[in-house]
C-alpha positions in Angstrom: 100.7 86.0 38.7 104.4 88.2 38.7 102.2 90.3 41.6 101.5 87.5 43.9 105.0 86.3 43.9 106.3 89.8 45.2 104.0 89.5 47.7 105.2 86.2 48.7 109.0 87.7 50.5 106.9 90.5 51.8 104.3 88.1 53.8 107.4 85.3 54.3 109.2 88.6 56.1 105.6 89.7 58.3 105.3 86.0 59.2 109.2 86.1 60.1 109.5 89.1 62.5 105.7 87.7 63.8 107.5 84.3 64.7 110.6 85.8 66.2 108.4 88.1 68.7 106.6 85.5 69.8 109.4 83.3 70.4 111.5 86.2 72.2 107.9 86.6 74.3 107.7 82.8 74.5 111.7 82.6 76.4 110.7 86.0 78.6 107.9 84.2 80.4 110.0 81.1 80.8 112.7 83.2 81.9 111.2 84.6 84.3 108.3 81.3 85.2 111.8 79.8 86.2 112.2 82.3 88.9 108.7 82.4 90.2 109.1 83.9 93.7 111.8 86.5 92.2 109.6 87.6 89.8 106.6 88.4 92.1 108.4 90.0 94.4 109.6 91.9 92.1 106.3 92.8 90.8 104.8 93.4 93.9 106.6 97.3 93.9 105.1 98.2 90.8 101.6 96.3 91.6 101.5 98.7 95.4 102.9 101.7 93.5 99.9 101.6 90.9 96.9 100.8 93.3 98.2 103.5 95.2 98.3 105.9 92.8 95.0 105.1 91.9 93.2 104.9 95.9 95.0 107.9 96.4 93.6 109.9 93.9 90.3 108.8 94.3 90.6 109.4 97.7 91.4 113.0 97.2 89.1 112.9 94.8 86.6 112.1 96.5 87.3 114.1 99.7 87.6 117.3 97.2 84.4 116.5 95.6 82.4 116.6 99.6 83.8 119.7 100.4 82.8 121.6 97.6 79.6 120.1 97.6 79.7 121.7 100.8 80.4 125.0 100.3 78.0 124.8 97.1 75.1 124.0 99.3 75.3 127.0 101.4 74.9 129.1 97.9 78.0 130.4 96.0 76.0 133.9 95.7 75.8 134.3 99.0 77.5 136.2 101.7 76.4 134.4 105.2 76.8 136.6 108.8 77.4 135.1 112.1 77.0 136.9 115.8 80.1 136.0 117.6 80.2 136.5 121.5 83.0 138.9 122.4 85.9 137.9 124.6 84.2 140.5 127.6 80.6 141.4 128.3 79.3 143.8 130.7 79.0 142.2 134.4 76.6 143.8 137.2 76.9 141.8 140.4 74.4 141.0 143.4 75.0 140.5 147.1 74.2 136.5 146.5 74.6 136.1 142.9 76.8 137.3 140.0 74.3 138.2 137.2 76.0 138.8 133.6 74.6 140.7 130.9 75.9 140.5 127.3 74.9 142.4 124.6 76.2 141.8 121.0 75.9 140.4 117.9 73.8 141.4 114.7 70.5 143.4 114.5 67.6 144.5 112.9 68.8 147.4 111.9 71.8 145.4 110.1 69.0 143.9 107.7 67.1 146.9 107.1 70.0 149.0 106.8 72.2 146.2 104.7 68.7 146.1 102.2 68.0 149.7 101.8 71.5 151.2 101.3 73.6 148.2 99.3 72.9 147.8 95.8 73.2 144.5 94.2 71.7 142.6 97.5 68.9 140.4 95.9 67.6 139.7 100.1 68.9 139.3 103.4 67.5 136.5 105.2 67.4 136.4 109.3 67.8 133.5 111.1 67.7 134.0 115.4 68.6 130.8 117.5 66.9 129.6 120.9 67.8 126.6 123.2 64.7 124.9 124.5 62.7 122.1 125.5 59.7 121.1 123.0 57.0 118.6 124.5 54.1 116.2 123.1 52.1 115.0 126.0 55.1 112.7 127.8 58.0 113.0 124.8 60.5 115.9 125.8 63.3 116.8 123.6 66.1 119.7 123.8 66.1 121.4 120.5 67.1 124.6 118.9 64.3 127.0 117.7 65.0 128.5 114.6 62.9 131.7 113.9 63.4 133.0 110.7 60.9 134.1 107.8 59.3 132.2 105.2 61.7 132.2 102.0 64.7 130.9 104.4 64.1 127.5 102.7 64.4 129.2 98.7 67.6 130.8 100.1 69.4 128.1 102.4 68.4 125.2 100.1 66.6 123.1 102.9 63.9 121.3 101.9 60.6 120.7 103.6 59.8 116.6 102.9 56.3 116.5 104.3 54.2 119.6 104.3 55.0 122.8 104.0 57.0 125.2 105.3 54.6 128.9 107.2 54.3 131.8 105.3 54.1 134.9 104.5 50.6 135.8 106.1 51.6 133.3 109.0 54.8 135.3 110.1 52.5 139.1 109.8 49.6 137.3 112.3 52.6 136.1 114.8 50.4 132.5 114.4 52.0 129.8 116.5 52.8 127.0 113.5 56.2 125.7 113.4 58.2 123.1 111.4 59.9 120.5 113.3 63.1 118.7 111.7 63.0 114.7 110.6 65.3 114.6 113.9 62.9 116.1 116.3 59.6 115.0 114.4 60.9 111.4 115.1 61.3 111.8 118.7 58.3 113.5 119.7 56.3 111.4 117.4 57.7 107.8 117.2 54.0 106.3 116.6 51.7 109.0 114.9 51.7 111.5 111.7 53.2 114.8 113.5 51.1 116.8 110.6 48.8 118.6 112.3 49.1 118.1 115.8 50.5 120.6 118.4 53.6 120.6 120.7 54.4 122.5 123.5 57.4 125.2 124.3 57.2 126.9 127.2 53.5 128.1 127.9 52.4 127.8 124.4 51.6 125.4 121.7 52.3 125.2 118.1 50.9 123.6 115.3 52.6 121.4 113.1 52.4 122.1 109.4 55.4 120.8 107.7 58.3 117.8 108.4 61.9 119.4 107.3 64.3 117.2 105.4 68.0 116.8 107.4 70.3 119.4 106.9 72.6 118.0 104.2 75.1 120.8 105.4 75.2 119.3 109.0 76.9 123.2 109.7 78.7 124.2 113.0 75.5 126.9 113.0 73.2 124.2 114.1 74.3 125.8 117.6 73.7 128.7 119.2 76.8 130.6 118.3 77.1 131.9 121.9 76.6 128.9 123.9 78.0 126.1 121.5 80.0 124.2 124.1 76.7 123.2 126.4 74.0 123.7 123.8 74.2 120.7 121.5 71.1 119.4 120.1 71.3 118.4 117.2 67.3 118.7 117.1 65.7 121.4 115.5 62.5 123.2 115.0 61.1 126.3 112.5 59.2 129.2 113.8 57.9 131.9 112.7 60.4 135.2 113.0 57.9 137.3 114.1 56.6 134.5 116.9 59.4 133.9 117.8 60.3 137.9 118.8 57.0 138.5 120.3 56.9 135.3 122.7 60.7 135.0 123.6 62.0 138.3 123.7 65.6 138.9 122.7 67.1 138.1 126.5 68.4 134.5 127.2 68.9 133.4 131.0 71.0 130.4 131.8 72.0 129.3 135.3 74.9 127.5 136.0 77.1 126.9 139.6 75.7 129.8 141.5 76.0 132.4 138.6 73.1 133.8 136.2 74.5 134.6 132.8 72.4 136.8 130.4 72.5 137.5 126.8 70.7 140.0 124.2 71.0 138.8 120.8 68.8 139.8 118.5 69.9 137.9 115.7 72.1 135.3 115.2 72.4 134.7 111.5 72.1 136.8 108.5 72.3 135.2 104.6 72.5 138.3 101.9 72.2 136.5 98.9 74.0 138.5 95.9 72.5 139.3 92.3 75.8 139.2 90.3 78.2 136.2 91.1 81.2 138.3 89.8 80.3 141.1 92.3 80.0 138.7 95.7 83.7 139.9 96.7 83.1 143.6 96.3 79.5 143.2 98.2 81.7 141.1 100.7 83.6 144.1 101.6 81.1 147.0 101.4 79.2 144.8 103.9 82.4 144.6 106.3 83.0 148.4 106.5 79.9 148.6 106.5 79.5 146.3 110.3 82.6 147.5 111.3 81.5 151.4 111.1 78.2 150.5 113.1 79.3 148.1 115.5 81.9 148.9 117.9 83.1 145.1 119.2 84.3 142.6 117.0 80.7 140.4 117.8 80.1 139.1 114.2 81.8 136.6 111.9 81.6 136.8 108.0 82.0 133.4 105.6 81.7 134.0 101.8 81.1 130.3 100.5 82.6 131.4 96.6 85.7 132.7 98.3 85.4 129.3 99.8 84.9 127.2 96.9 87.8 128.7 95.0 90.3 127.8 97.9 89.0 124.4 98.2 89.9 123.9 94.4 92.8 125.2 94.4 93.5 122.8 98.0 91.9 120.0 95.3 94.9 120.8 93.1 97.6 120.5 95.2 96.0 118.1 97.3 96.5 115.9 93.8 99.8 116.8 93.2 100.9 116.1 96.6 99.2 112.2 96.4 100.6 111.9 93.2 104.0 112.4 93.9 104.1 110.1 96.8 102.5 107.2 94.8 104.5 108.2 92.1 107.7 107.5 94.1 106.5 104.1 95.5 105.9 103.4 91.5 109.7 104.8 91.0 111.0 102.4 94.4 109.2 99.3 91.6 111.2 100.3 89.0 114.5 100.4 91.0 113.6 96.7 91.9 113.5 95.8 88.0 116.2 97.3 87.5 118.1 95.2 90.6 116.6 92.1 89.3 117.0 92.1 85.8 121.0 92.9 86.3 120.8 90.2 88.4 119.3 88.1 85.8 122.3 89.5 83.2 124.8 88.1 85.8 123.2 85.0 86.0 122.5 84.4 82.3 126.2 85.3 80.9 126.7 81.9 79.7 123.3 81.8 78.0 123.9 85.1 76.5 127.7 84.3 75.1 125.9 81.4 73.4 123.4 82.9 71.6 125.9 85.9 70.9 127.9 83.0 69.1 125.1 81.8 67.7 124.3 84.7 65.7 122.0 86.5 67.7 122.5 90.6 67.4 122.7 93.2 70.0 119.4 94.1 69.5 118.2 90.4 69.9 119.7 90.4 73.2 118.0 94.0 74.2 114.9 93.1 73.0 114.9 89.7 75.2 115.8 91.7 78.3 113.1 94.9 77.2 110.5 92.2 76.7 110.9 90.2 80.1 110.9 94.1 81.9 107.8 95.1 80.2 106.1 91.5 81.1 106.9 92.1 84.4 105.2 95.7 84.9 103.3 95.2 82.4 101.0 92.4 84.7 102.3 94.4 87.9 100.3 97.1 86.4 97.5 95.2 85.6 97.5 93.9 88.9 97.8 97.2 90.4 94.9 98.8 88.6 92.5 95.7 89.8 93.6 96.4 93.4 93.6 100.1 92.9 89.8 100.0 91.5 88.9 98.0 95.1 90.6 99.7 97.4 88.3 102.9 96.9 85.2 100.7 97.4 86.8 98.9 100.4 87.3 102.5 102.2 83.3 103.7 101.4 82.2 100.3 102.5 84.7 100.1 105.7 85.3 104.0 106.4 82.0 105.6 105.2 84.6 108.3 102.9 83.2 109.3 99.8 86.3 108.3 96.8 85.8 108.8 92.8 87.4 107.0 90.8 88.2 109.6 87.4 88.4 107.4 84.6 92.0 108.9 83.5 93.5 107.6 87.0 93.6 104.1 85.5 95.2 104.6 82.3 97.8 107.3 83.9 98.9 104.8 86.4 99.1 102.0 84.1 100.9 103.9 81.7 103.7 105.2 84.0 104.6 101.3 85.2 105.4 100.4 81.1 107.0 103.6 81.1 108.9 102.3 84.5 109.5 99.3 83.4 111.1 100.3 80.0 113.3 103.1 81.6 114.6 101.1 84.0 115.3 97.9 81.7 117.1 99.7 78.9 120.4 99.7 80.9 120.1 95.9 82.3 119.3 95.0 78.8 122.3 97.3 77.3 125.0 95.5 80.0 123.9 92.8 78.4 124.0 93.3 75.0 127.2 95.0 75.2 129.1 91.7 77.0 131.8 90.4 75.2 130.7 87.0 73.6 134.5 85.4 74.4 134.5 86.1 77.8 130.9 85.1 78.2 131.1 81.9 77.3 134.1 81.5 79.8 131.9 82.7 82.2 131.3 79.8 84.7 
C-alpha cells in the first residue's frame, strides 16, 4: 500500500510533463494553421532542399553505378589494344588518280611476341575489323566483320543467345561459318530462323551457326578504328580469324571524290587478359615499352579497364560530394527562411508572449513553444521532401531513360539534416523570444 502511493507523484508528474507537451504541440500547429500560406511557403525551402538531396544523389548514383558497370564488362583483368591511324601515311600518286597507301596498326607478331615473351599473360585475343555488305537473297545490310578466334566470347563476355559460337577446328579448316549479331540476324532474316542458312559477302557464302546477344558495352570499337567517321554500322557479324585472313587479305580499298585510299591493317584489336589482378599495371607497362620499342609510329591506343574503374570511383566520390553540397545549400537557403519567419512570428506575438511571461510561463516554456513550431515545420517539410525526393528518381528513368539508385541512407541523411535545420536555425528566434522583457511586452501594441 505505502509503495503505490509513492508511485502516485511519480505517474501524477509523467502524466504532467505528457499533458504540457501535448498542449505546447497542440498551440504550435495552431500557431502556425493560423498562418497557412506563411507556413508552406516556408516549408517549401526545406521540402526542395531534401528531394534534392535525395534525386541528386540517386542520380549520381545511378550514373556511377552504369559506368563502372561499364568498364567491369570489358574485364578488370584485362589490358585491351587498339590500332590507331597515324596523323600521315605513305602517298604514291598516278597521272589520273591519287592512290594512298597506309600501313599501321598492330600485328601478328604483337600476339605471338606479347605471348611468348611476357609472363603473367593468361591469352591475347585478336580481333581484325572489315566494312562490308552481307546479303540473303534480296536483304542487304552494311555491317562490320569481326574475325577473331573462338574463345573471344570467354574473354570479351559476349554471349551467343541462339546457337553457338565456331570453333576451334572451324577456324584451323578456314570453314566459311559465321555468327551474325541480333542486329544483323534481324535484318537479313525478318521472317525465317537464320540458324542454318547461308548469307553472302563478297563472292562467298557463310553458314550460319549461332545468333549473338547485343553488345551490352555498345563500345566506340564497334567501328573500324581507321575509318569511324563514314563506317557506322552498327551491324555486326563473327567470322572466323583464319577465314577471314585467307579470303580478305589484310588491304582495304575505299574510293571516295576521285581519290583511292588504301590501308594494311592486320589487326585491329588485341585483349591480353592478365593472371594476377594486382599485377595488370606492371603488365600495362612492360606491354607499352614493349610496342613502343617495335613499332616506330604512334599507330596503337592502350585502355586498361582496372585503371579505369578506380578513377571512375574515385569521380563516384567526388561526384557525391559535389551533389551534396549543392543540395545541401538549398537545404541551408530553408533553414534561413525559418529562421526569417519564426522572428517574424516573435515580432508578431510580443503581446502573446508578455502575457504568458506574466502568467507564469518560464523561459524555457517560451523556447520550447518556438523549438516545437520550427521542428513542426521541417519536420513535415522533410517528410514532404523525402516523398518527392523518392519520385523524382523514377520520374527521370521513366521520362529520361537514366539509370538512378536510390541508397537507402539518402533518406534518413536528408531527413535528418532538415530537423537538424530546423533546430539550429530556431534556437535563436526562440531565444529573442524568451529573453523579451515581460513589462515592455505587454506594452507592445
Amino acid at each position: 500500500m505505502q509503495e503505490d502511493l509513492e508511485k502516485i507523484p511519480f505517474t501524477v508528474a509523467i502524466k504532467g510533463k505528457f499533458l504540457r507537451a501535448q498542449r505546447v504541440v497542440k498551440v504550435g500547429f495552431k500557431s502556425l494553421w493560423n498562418h497557412r500560406l506563411r507556413s508552406l511557403l516556408t516549408m517549401s525551402g526545406i521540402v526542395f532542399g531534401v528531394s534534392s538531396v535525395i534525386a541528386m544523389l540517386a542520380v549520381g548514383e545511378g550514373a556511377s553505378y552504369e559506368a563502372q558497370e561499364r568498364i567491369k564488362r570489358l574485364g578488370s583483368n584485362n589490358i585491351i589494344l587498339r590500332s590507331v591511324k597515324p596523323a600521315e601515311g605513305q602517298k604514291s600518286t598516278s597521272a589520273d588518280v591519287e592512290f594512298r597507301v597506309s600501313k599501321y596498326g598492330l600485328r601478328y607478331l604483337d600476339v605471338e611476341r606479347l605471348q611468348d615473351t611476357i609472363p603473367g599473360i593468361s591469352v591475347v585475343v585478336p580481333l581484325r575489323e572489315i566494312p562490308s555488305v552481307v546479303w540473303h537473297e534480296r536483304q542487304k545490310v552494311d555491317v562490320i566483320i569481326k574475325a577473331t578466334v573462338p574463345f573471344y566470347t570467354e574473354i570479351k563476355n559476349r554471349k551467343v543467345a541462339r546457337g553457338r559460337f565456331f570453333n576451334e577446328v572451324e577456324n584451323a579448316a578456314r570453314t566459311n561459318v559465321c555468327v551474325l549479331g541480333t542486329d544483323a540476324a534481324n535484318a537479313l532474316f525478318p521472317a525465317e530462323d537464320p540458324l542454318g542458312e547461308t548469307v553472302r559477302i563478297g563472292s562467298d557464302f557463310y553458314r550460319v551457326v549461332g545468333i549473338a546477344s547485343p553488345d551490352v558495352n555498345a563500345s566506340k570499337t564497334a567501328q573500324v578504328n581507321s575509318n569511324a567517321e563514314s563506317e557506322s554500322s552498327t551491324y555486326e557479324i563473327f567470322v572466323p580469324l583464319s577465314s577471314a585472313k585467307s579470303r580478305f587479305g589484310e588491304l582495304l580499298i575505299r574510293r571516295s571524290s576521285g581519290s583511292m585510299e588504301a590501308e594494311r591493317v592486320e589487326l585491329h584489336e588485341l585483349t591480353v587478359q592478365i593472371n594476377d589482378l594486382d599485377a595488370v599495371a606492371e603488365i600495362a607497362a612492360i606491354i607499352a615499352t614493349d610496342l613502343d620499342r617495335t613499332h616506330d609510329k604512334e599507330d596503337y591506343e592502350m585502355t586498361v579497364p582496372l585503371t579505369l574503374l578506380n578513377q571512375a570511383k574515385r569521380s563516384k566520390r567526388m561526384f557525391s560530394i559535389v551533389l551534396a553540397t549543392i543540395a545541401g545549400i538549398s537545404l541551408l537557403v530553408g533553414g534561413i527562411g525559418i529562421m526569417n519567419i519564426m522572428l517574424a512570428s516573435v515580432t508578431e506575438r510580443t503581446r502573446e508572449i508578455g502575457i504568458r511571461r506574466a502568467m507564469g510561463a518560464r523561459r524555457r516554456d517560451i523556447i520550447s513553444q518556438f523549438l516545437i513550431e520550427t521542428v513542426i515545420l521541417s519536420g513535415i517539410g522533410g517528410l514532404l521532401g523525402v516523398v518527392l525526393g523518392v519520385t523524382i528518381p523514377f520520374v527521370i528513368e521513366a521520362f529520361a531513360e537514366m539509370d538512378t539508385i536510390i541508397v537507402f541512407w539518402s533518406p534518413l541523411l536528408a531527413f535528418s539534416i532538415s530537423a537538424i535545420v530546423g533546430i539550429i536555425f530556431g534556437i535563436y528566434p526562440a531565444m529573442r523570444a524568451a529573453n523579451m522583457d515581460p513589462v515592455e511586452a505587454l506594452r507592445h501594441e
